[in-house]
C-alpha positions in Angstrom: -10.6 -26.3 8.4 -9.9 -29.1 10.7 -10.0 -29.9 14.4 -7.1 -28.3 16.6 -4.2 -30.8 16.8 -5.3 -32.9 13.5 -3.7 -32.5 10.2 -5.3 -32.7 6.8 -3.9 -34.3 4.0 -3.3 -31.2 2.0 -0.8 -29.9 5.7 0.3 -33.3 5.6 1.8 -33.2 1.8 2.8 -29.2 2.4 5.1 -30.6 5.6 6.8 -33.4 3.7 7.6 -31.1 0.9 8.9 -28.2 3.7 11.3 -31.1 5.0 12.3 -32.2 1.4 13.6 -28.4 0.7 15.3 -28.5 4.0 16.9 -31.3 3.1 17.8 -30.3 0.1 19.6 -27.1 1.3 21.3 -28.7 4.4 24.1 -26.9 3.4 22.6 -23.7 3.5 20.9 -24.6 6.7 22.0 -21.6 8.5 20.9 -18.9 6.2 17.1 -20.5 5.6 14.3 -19.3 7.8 10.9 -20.5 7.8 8.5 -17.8 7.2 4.9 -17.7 5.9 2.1 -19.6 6.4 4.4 -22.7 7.6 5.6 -20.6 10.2 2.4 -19.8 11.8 1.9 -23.7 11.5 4.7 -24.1 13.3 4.4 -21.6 16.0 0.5 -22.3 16.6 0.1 -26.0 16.0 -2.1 -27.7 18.6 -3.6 -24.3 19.7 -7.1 -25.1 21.3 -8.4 -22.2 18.6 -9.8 -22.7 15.2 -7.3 -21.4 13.2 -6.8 -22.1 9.6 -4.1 -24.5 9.8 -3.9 -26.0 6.2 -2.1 -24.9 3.8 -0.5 -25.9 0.7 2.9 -23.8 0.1 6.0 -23.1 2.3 8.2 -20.4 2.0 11.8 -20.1 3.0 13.4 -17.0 3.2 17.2 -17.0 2.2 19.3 -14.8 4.2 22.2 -14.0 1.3 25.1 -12.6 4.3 26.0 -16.0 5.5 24.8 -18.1 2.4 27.9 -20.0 1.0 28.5 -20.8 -2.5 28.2 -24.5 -2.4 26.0 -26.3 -3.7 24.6 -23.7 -5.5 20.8 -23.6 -5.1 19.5 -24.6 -8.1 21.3 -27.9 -8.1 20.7 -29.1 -4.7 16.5 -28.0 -5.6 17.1 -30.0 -9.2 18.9 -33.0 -7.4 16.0 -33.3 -4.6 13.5 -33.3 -7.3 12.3 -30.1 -7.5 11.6 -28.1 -11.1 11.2 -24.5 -11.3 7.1 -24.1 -11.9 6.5 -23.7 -15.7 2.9 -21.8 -15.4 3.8 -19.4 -12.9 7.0 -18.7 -14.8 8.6 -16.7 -11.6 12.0 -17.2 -9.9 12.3 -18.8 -6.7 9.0 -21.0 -7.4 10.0 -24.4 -7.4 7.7 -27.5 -7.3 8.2 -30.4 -5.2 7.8 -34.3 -7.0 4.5 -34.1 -5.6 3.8 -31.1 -7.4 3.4 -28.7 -3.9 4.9 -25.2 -4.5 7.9 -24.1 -2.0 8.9 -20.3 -3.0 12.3 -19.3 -2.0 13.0 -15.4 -1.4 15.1 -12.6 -0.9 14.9 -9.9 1.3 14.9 -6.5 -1.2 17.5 -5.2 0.3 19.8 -7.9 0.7 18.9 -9.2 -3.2 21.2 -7.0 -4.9 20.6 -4.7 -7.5 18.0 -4.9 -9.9 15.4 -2.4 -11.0 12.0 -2.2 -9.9 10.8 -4.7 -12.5 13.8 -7.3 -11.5 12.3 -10.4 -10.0 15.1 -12.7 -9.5 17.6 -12.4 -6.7 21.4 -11.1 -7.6 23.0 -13.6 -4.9 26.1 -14.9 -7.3 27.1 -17.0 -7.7 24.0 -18.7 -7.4 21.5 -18.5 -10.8 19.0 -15.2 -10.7 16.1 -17.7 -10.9 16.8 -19.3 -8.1 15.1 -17.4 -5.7 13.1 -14.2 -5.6 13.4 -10.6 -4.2 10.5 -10.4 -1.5 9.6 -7.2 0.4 9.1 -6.5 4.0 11.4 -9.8 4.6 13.9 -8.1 6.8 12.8 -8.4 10.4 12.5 -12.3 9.5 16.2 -12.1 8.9 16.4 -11.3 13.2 13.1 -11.9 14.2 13.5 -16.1 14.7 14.3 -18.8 16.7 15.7 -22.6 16.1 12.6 -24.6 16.1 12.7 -28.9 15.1 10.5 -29.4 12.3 8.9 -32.6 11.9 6.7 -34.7 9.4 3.4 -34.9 10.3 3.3 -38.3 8.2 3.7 -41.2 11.4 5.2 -43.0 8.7 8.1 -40.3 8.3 10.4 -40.0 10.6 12.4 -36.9 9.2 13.4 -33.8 11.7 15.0 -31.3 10.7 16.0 -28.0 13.2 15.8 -24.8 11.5 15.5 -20.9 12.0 11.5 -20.3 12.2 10.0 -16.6 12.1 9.0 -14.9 15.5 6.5 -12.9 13.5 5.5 -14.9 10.5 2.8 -12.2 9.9 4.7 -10.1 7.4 4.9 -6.3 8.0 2.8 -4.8 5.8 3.5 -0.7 4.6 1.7 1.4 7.3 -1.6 3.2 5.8 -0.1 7.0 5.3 -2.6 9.3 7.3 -2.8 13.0 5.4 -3.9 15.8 8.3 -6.9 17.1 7.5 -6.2 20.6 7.1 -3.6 20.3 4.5 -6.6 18.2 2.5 -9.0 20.8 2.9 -6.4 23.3 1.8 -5.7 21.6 -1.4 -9.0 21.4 -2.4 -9.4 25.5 -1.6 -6.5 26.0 -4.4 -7.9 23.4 -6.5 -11.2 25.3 -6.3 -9.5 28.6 -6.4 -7.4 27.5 -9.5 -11.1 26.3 -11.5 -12.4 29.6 -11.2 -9.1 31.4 -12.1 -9.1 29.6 -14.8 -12.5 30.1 -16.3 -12.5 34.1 -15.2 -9.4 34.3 -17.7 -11.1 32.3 -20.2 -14.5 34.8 -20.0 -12.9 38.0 -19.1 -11.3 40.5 -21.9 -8.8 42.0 -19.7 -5.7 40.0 -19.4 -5.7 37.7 -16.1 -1.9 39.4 -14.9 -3.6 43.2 -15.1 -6.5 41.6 -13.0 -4.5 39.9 -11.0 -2.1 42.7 -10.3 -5.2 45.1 -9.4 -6.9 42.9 -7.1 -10.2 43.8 -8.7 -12.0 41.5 -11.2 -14.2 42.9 -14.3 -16.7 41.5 -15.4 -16.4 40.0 -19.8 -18.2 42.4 -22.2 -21.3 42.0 -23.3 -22.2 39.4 -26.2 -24.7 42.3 -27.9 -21.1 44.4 -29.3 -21.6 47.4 -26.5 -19.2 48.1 -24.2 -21.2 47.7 -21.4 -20.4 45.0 -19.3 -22.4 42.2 -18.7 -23.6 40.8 -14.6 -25.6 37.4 -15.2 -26.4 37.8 -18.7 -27.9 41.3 -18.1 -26.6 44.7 -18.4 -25.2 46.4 -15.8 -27.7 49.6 -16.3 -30.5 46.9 -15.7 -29.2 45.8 -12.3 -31.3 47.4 -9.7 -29.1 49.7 -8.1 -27.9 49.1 -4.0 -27.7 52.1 -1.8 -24.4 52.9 -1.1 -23.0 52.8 2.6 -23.1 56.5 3.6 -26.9 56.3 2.6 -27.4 53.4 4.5 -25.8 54.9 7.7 -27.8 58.3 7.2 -31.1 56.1 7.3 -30.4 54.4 10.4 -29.2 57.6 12.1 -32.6 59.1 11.4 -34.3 56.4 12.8 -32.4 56.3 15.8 -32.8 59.9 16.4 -36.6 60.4 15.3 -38.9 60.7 18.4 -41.3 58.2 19.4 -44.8 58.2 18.0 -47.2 59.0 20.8 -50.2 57.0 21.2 -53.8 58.7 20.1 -55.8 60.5 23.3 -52.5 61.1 24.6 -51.4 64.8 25.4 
């Protein structure tokens, strides 16, 4: 990271080949904007903050509504020296003679068709490895100004005024929030599905008659009797529960039973 205010080599190198692409598509000049990492260069530069300013690629975004036909892209790159990168093998990477990358991109919805593997732009009549389709490119295509870019080399005089990104920061898809009851639903049925599943699985009566009854029964028992089976025990082995009427009778009687009187008492 260097000081506020004093390029690098490596920022140095990136600017020159930024200017040599801008030169290279002065006929295009209208429809290239300057986003990226170059862009925040550009907008920031000199800033009394440490900020990250090196960095080693530029990126230009083609705008594909007012690009012309002439020269077509790949010729005016080729004539200024750049070669379309051979490792990264992707369209719209192009190196500069001093072997620093420049990408040029598409917007993906102004790059034509294509399917969702389709890398290349479809900008005829210029080649499809030319550029590349890029999301979230759009608002660059509005979002700028005319800045003059300039070498930071004293010993290069070049200035070049081009369109240069309000936002450089590219959008990025916004983080879809789910409410939290509709999760906690979804898991209920997912829960409620399991156990559905593995009652029809264990049970001998078909899942629809259960279903339709609204009263589960419990699988038979693994001995061959036709006594069902609670927990791996029979059902004639369960300790028996007092039913409700019982229950209430009980605490009726207690309610209604006189107090005890205390001994010596008359």
């Amino acid at each position: 990271m260097s000081s506020p205010g004093e390029p690098d080599g490596l920022l140095i190198r990136s600017r020159a080949a930024l200017l040599d692409a801008l030169h290279a598509l002065g006929a295009h000049r209208d429809s290239v904007v300057v986003i990226g990492a170059q862009a925040i260069n550009l907008r920031t530069f000199g800033a009394a903050v440490a900020v990250a300013e090196a960095t080693k690629d530029s990126d230009l975004a083609i705008d594909p509504r007012t690009l012309g036909e002439e020269p077509l892209i790949e010729a005016a790159m080729e004539t200024a020296g750049f070669v379309l990168a051979p490792v990264k093998r992707q369209p719209g990477a192009w190196l500069s003679a001093d072997g620093v990358p420049v990408d040029l991109m598409v917007p993906q919805d102004l790059a034509g068709a294509g399917s969702a593997t389709t890398r290349g732009a479809r900008i005829p009549p210029h080649h499809k490895r030319a550029t590349r389709r890029a999301r979230w490119l759009e608002a660059a295509m509005v979002d700028n100004s005319w800045l003059v870019v300039a070498a930071l080399d004293p010993a290069d005089d070049r200035r070049f005024e081009v369109r240069v990104a309000s936002s450089p920061l590219v959008p990025r898809r916004p983080a879809q929030r789910w409410p939290v009851v509709p999760k906690l639903a979804s898991a209920n049925q997912r829960r409620w599905r399991s156990r559905a599943r593995h009652w029809q699985r264990t049970s001998s009566t078909p899942w629809s008659a259960t279903a339709a009854t609204g009263q589960r029964q419990a699988p038979p028992s693994n001995d061959g009797s036709n006594e069902p089976v609670v927990s791996g025990r029979h059902e004639a082995d369960q300790p028996t529960q007092p039913k409700p009427e019982a229950l209430e009778l009980q605490e009726y009687r207690h309610q209604t039973a006189p107090a005890s009187m205390p001994e010596g008492t008359s």
